[in-house]
MARSE-831335 format. One record per residue: residue number from 1; residue in three letters; y, z, x negated of N, C-alpha, C in turn. Coordinates in Angstrom, 1 decimal. Each point is the difference from the previous one (the first is absolute). Layout:
BEGIN
{nupa NUM, "Ala", {Y, Z, X}, {Y, Z, X}, {Y, Z, X}},
...
// end
This chain:
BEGIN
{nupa 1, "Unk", {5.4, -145.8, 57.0}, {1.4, -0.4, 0.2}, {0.8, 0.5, -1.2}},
{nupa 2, "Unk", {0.9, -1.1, -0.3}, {0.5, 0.7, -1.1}, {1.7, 1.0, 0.5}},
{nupa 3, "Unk", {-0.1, 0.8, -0.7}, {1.5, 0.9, 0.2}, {1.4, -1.0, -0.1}},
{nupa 4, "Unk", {1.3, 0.6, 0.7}, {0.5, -1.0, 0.0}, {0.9, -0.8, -1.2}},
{nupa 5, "Unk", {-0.6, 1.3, -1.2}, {1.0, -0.5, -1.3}, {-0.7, -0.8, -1.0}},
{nupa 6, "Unk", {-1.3, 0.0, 0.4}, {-1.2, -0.5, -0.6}, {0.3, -2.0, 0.9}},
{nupa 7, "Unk", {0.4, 0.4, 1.3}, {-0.1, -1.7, 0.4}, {1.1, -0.3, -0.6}},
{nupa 8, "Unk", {1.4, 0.7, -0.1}, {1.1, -0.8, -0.5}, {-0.3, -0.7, -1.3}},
{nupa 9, "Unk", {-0.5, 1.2, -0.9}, {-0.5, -0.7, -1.2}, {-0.9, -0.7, -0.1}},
{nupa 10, "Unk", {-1.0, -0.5, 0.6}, {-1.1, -0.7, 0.4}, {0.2, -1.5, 0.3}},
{nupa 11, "Unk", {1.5, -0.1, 1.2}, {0.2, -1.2, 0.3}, {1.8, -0.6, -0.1}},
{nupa 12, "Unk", {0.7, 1.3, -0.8}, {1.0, -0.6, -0.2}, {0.1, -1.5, -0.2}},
{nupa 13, "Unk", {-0.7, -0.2, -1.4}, {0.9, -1.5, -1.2}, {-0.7, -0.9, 1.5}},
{nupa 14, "Unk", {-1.0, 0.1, 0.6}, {-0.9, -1.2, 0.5}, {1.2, 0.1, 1.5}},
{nupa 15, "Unk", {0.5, 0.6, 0.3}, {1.0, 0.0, 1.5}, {1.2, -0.5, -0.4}},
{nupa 16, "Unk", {0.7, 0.5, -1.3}, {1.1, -0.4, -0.7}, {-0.2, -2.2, -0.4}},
{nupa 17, "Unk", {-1.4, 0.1, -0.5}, {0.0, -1.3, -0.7}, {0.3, -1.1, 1.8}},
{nupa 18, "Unk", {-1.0, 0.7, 1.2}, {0.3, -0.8, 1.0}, {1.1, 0.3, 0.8}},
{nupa 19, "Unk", {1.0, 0.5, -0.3}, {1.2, -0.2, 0.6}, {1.1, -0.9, -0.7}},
{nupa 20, "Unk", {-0.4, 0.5, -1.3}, {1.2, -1.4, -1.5}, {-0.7, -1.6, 1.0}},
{nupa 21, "Unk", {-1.1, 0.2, 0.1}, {-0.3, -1.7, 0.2}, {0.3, -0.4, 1.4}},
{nupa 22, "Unk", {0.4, 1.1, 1.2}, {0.5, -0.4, 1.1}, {1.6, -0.3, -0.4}},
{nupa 23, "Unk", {0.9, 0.7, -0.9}, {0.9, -0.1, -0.4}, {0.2, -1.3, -0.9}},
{nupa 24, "Unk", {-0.6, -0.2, -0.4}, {-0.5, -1.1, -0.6}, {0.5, -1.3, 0.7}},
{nupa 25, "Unk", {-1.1, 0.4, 0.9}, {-0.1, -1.6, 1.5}, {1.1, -0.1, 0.5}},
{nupa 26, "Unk", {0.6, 1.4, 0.0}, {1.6, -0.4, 1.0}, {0.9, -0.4, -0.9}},
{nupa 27, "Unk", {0.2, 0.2, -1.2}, {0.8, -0.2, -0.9}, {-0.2, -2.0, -0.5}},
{nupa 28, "Unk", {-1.5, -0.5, 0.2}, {0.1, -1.5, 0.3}, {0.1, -0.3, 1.1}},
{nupa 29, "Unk", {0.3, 0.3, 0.9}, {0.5, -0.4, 1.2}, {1.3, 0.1, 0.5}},
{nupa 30, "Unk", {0.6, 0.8, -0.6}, {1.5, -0.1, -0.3}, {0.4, -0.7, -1.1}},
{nupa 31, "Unk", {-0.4, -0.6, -1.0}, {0.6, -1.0, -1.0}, {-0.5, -1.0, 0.9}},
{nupa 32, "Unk", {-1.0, -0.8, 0.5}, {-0.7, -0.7, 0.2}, {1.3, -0.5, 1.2}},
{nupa 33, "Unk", {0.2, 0.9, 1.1}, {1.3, -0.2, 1.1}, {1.4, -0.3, -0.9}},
{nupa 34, "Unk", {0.5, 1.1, -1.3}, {0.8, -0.8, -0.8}, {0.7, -1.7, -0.2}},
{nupa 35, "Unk", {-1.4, -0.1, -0.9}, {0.0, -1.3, -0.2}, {-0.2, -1.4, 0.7}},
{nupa 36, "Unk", {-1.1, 0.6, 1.3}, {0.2, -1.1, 1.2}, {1.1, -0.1, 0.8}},
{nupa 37, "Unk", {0.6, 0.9, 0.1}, {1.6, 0.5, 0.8}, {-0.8, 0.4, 1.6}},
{nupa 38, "Unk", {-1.1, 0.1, 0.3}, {-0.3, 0.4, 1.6}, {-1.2, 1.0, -0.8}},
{nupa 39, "Unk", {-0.5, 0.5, 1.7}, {-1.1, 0.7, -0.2}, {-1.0, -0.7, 0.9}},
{nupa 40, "Unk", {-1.1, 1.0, -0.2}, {-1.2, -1.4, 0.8}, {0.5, 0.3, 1.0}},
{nupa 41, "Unk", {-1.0, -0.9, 0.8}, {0.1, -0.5, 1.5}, {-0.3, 1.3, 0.6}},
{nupa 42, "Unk", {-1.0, 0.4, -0.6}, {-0.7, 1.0, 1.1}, {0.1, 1.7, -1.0}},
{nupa 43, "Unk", {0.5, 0.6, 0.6}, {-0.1, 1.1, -1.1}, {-0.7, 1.3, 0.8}},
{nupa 44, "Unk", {-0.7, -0.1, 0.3}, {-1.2, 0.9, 0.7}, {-0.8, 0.8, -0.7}},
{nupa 45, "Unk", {-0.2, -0.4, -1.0}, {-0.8, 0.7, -0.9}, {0.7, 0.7, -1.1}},
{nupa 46, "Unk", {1.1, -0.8, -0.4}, {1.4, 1.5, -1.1}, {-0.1, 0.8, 0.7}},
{nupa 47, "Unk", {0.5, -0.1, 1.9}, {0.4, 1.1, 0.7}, {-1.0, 0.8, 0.2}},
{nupa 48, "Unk", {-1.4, 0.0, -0.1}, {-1.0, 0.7, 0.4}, {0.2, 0.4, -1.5}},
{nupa 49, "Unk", {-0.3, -0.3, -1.0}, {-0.4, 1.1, -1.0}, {1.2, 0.6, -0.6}},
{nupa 50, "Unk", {1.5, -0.1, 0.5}, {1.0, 0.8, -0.1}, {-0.1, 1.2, 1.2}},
{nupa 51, "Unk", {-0.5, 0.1, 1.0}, {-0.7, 0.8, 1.3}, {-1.1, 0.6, -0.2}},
{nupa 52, "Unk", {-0.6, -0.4, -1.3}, {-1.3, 0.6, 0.1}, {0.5, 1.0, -1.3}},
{nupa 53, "Unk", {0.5, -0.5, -1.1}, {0.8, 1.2, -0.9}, {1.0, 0.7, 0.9}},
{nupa 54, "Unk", {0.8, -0.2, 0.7}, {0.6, 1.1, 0.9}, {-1.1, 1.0, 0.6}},
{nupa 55, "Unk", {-0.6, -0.6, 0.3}, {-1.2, 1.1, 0.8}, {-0.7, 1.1, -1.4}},
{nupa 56, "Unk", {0.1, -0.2, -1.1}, {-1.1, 0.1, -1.0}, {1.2, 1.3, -0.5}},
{nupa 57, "Unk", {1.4, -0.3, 0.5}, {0.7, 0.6, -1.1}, {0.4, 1.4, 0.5}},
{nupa 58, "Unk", {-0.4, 0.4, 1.4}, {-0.2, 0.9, 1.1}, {-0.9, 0.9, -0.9}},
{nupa 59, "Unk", {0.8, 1.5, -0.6}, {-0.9, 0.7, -1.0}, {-0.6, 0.9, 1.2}},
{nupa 60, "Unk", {0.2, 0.3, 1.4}, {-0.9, 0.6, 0.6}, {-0.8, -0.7, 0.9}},
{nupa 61, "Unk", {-1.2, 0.2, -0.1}, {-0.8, -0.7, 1.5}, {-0.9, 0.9, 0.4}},
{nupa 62, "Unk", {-0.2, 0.0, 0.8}, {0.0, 1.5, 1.0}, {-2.2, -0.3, -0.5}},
{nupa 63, "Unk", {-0.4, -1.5, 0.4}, {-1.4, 0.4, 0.4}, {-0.6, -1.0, -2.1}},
{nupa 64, "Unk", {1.3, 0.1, -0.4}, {-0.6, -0.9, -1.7}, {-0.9, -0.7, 0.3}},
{nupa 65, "Unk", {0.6, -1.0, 0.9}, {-0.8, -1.4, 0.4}, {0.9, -1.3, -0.7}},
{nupa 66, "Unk", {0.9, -0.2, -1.3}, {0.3, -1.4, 0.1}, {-0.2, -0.4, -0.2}},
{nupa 67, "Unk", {-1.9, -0.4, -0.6}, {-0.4, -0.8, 0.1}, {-0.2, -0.6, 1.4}},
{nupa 68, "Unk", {-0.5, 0.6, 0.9}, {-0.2, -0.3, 1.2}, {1.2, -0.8, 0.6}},
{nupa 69, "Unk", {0.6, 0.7, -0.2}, {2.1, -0.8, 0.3}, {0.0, -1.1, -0.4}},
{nupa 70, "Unk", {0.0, 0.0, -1.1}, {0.3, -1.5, -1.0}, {-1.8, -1.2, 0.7}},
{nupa 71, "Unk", {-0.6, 0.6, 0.3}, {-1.5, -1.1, 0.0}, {0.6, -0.4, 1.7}},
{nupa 72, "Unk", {0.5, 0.8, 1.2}, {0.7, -0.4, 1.0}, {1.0, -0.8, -0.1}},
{nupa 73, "Unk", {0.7, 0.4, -0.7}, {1.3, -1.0, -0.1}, {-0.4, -0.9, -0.6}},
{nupa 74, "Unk", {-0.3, -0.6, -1.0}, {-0.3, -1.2, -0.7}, {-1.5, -1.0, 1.1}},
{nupa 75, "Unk", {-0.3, 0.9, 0.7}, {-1.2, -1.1, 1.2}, {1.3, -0.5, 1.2}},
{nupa 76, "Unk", {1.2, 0.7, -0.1}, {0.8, -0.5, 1.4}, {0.6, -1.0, -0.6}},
{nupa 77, "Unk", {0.2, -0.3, -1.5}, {0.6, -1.2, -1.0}, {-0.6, -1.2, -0.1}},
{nupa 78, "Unk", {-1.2, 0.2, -0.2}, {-1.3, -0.7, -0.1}, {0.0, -1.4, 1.0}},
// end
């Protein structure tokens, strides 16, 4: 197991690079609503992964399960 200054530096850039690209997706989907003047029909899935970063942004979790959080909530989306 690695120590926990050894994982920050281990998986920072790779956790930073996949959050830019979730920021990313929402940032074309807000131009995207822009320029069509609506948003989709169904927005089920913005709201789940705006709820699932809510969940992620919770700096304490009592049993350091979110993955387990996040693999739950994204099967009740599904």
């Amino acid at each position: 197991m690695l120590s926990p200054q050894k994982n920050l530096d281990t998986y920072f850039l790779e956790a930073r690079r996949d959050l830019l690209e979730v920021a990313a997706m929402l940032d074309r989907y807000d131009r995207s609503v822009e320029k069509e003047g609506k948003k989709a029909d169904d927005e089920s899935r913005l709201n789940s992964l705006i709820e699932a970063l809510a969940l992620l942004s919770k700096k304490e979790h009592p049993e350091s399960n979110r993955t387990e959080q996040l693999l739950v909530h994204f099967a009740k989306v599904s």
